[in-house]
C-alpha positions as CSV (number, residue, x, y, z in Angstrom):
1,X,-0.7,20.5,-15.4
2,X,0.0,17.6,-17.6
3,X,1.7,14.8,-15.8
4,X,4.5,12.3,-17.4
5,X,4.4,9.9,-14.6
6,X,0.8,9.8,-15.0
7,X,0.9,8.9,-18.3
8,X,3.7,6.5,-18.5
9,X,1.9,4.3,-15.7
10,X,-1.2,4.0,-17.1
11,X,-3.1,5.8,-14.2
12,X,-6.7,4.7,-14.0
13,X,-7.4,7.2,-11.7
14,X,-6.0,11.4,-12.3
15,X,-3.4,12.3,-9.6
16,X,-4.8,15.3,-6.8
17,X,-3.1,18.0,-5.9
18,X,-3.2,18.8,-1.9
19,X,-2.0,22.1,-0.8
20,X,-3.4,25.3,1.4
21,X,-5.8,28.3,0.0
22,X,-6.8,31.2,1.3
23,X,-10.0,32.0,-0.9
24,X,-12.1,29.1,-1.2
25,X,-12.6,28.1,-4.9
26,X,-15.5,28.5,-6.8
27,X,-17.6,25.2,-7.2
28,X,-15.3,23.7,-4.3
29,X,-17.4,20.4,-2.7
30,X,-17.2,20.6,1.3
31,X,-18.7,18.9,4.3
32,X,-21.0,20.4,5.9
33,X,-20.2,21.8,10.0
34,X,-20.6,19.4,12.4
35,X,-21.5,16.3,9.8
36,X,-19.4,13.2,9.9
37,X,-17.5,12.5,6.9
38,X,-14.1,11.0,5.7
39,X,-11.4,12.9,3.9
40,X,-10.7,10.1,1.7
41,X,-14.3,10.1,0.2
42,X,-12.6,13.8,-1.3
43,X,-9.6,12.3,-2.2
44,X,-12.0,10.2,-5.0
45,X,-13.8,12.9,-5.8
46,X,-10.9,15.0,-6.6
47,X,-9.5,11.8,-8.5
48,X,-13.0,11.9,-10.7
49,X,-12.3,15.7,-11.5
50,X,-14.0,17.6,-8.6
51,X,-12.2,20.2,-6.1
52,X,-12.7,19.7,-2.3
53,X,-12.0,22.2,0.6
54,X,-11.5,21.6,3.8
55,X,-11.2,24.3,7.0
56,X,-11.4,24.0,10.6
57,X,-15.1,23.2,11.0
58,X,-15.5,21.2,7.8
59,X,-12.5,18.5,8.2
60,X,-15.2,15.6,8.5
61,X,-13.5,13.7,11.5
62,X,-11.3,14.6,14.2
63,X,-8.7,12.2,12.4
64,X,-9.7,14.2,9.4
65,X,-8.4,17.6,11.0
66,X,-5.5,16.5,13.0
67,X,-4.5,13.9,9.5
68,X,-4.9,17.3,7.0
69,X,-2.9,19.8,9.4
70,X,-5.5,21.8,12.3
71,X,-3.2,20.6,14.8
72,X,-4.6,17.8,17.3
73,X,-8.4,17.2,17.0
74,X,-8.0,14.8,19.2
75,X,-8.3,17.4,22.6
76,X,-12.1,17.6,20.7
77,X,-13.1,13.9,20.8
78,X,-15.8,12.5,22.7
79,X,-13.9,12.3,26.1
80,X,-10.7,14.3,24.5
81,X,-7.5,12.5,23.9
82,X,-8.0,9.6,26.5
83,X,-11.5,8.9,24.8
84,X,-9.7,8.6,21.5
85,X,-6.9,6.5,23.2
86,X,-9.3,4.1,24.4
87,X,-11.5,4.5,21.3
88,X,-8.6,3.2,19.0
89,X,-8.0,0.9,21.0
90,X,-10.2,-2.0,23.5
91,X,-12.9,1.1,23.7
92,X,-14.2,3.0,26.2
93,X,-16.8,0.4,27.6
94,X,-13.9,-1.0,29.7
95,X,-13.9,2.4,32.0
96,X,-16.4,4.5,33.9
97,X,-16.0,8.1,32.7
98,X,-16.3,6.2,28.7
99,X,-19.1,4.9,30.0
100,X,-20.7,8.2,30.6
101,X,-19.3,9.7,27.5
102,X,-20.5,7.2,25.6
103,X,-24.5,7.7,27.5
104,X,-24.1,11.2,26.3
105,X,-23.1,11.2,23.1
106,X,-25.4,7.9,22.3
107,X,-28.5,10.1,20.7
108,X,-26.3,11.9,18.4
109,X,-24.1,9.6,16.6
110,X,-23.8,7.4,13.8
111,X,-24.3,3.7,15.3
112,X,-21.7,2.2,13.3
113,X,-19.1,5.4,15.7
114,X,-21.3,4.3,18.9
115,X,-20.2,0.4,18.2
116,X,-16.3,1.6,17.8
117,X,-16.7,4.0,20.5
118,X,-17.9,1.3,22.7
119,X,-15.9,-1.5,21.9
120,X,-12.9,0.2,20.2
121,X,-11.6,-0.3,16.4
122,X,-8.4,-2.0,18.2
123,X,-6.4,-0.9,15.3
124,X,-3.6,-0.8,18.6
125,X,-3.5,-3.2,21.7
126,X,-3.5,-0.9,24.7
127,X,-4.3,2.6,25.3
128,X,-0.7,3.4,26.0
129,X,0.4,2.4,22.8
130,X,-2.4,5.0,21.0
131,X,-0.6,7.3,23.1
132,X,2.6,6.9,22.0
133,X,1.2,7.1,18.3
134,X,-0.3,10.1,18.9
135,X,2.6,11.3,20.7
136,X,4.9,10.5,17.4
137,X,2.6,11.9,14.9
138,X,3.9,15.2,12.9
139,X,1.2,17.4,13.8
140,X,0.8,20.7,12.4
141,X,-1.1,23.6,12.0
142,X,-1.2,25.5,9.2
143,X,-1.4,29.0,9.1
144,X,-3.9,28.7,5.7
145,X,-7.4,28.6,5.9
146,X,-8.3,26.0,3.9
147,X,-6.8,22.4,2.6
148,X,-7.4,21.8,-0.9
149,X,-7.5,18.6,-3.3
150,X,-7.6,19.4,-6.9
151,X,-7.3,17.3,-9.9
152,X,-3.6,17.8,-11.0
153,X,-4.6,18.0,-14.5
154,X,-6.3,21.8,-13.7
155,X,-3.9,23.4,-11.3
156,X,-1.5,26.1,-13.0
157,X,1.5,26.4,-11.3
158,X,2.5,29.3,-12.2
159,X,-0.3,30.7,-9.7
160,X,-0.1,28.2,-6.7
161,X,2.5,25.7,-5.4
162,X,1.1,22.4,-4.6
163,X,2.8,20.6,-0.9
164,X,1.8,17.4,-2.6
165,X,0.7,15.0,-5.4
166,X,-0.9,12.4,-4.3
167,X,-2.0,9.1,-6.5
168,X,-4.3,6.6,-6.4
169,X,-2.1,3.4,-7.9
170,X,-2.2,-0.8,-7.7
171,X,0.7,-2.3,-6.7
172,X,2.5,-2.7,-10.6
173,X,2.2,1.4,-10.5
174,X,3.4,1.2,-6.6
175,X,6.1,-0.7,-7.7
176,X,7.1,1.7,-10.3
177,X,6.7,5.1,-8.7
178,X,8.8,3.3,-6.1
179,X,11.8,2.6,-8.2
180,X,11.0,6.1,-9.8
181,X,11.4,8.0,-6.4
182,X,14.7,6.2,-5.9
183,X,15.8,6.5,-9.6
184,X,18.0,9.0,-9.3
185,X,19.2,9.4,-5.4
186,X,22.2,7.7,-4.1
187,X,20.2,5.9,-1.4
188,X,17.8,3.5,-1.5
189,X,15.1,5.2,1.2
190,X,13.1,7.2,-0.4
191,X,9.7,5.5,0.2
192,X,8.3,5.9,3.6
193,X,5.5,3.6,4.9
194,X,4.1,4.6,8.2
195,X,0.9,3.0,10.4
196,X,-1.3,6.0,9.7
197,X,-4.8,7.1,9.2
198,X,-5.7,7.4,5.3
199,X,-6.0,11.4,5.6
200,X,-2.5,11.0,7.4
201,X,-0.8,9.5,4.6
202,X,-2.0,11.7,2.2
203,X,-2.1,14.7,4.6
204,X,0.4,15.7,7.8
205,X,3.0,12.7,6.6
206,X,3.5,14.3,3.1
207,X,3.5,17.5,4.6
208,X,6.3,17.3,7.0
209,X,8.5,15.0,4.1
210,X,7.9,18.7,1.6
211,X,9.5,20.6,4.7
212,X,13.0,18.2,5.1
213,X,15.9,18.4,3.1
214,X,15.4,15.6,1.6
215,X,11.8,14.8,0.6
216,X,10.4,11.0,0.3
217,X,7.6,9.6,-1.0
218,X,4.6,8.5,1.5
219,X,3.3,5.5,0.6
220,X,-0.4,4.9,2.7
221,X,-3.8,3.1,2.8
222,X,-3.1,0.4,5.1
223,X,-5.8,2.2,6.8
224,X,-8.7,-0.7,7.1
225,X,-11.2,1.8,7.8
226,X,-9.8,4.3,4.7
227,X,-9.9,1.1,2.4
228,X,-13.5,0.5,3.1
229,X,-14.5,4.1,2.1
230,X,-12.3,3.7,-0.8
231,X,-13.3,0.4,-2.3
232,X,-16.9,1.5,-1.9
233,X,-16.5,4.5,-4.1
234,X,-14.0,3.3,-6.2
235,X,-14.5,-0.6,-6.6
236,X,-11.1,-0.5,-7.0
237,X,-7.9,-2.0,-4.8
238,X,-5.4,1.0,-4.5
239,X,-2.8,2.3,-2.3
240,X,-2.0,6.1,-2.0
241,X,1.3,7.2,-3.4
242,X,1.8,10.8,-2.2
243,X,4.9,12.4,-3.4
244,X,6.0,15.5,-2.1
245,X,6.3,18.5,-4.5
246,X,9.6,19.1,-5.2
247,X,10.2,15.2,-5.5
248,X,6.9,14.7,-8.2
249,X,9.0,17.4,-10.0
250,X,12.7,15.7,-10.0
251,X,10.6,12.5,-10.8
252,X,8.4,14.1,-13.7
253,X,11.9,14.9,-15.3
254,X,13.2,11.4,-15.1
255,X,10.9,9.6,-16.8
256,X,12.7,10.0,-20.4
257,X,14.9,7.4,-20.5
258,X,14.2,5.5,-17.9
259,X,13.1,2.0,-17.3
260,X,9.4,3.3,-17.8
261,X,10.8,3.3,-21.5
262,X,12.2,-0.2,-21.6
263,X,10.4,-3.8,-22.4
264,X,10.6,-5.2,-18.9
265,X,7.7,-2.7,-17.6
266,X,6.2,-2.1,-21.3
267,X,5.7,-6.4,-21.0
268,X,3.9,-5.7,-17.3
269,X,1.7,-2.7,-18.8
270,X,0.5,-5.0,-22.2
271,X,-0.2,-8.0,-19.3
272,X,-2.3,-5.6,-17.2
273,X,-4.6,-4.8,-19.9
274,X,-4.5,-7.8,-21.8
């Protein structure tokens, strides 16, 4: 599928398609059981041209499965959802049973997870606070087997519907597909930008905005720890744009004659590559 949006932005990196299979495609990358590893490393991948599965034992984290849709993950963290609260928080050296959790679970872990597990990512203040994120998160769990990223450019839709397209933009493109979601709405909303894991901002956030009336636009990567895998892979400062389906489409047929046509952002596009 050839994009217009893509195009008429100057994308440096090819939009991905997210969505649920069945079959597992031929060629597909995937972690392997039981090994760390973070959804947004995919995301890249699928960006460079590869296709990535995911399915109940292969989702890399627990933020990974409960951020791409196999409901809350967090029940299976080291010392279940009260270990994660604490873990997102001041960490779980500040209570006895962490303490033993963390004893346990010492030999087998990365050290880098030990360290946060210990002393907490404190990406919120309080353990009560992680609760009441988790508690407002749009969890799901979808009925599919697997979640899939593909390169927009190869999926046919004729044969499979995608619930998102996700891309990988700096903030001039930001700024455009932004005014492009609202182009041609009678409101001014239709960007969200929710706190979220990386995987939740392309994942369970987009996912529940394809199932409303009216779809918006997730806007994500104020995830410090999903920037850091990013930026590694990528060398590059992005944010995630992730627009559900039926919106990409609406917006895919506004782009003739629209201010992506005029000199205002023609002038921006000859300044970024000048």
């Amino acid at each position: 599928m050839e994009s217009r949006i893509e195009k008429a932005i100057g994308c440096r990196h090819a939009p991905v398609a997210i969505g649920f299979v069945d079959e597992k495609p031929e060629d597909a990358r995937q972690f392997i059981k039981g090994k760390w590893g973070c959804v947004m490393f995919m995301l890249v991948r699928a960006a460079k041209g590869d296709t990535a599965v995911f399915d109940r034992e292969t989702y890399g984290c627990f933020g990974g499965g409960t951020g791409l849709g196999f409901g809350n993950q967090y029940l299976n963290f080291p010392g279940g959802e009260e270990g994660f609260c604490h873990f997102l928080s001041g960490g779980n050296a500040e209570q006895e049973e962490g303490r033993q959790v963390a004893e346990a679970i010492r030999p087998h872990v990365r050290k880098e997870f030990m360290d946060d597990f210990e002393k907490g990512e404190r990406y919120k203040k309080t353990p009560e606070l992680v609760r009441k994120f988790v508690e407002g998160l749009p969890m799901i769990d979808i009925g599919s087997q697997y979640v899939v990223f593909r390169p927009l450019a190869g999926v046919d839709s004729s044969t499979w519907t995608p619930e998102a397209v996700i891309f990988l933009a700096d903030m001039d493109q930001v700024a455009a597909l932004t005014v492009l979601a609202n182009y041609h709405r009678e409101d001014n909303d239709n960007v969200t930008y929710p706190w979220a894991a990386g995987c939740m901002s392309v994942g369970i956030h987009p996912f529940r905005e394809a199932r409303s009336e009216r779809p918006r636009a997730v806007l994500g990567m104020n995830d410090i720890s999903a920037r850091l895998a990013v930026k590694r892979q990528l060398k590059d400062d992005v944010m995630t744009f992730a627009i559900p389906y039926s919106l990409f489409l609406e917006m895919e047929e506004n782009v003739p004659g629209s201010f992506l046509e005029r000199h205002t952002w023609q002038e921006l596009m000859r300044l970024r590559t000048s």
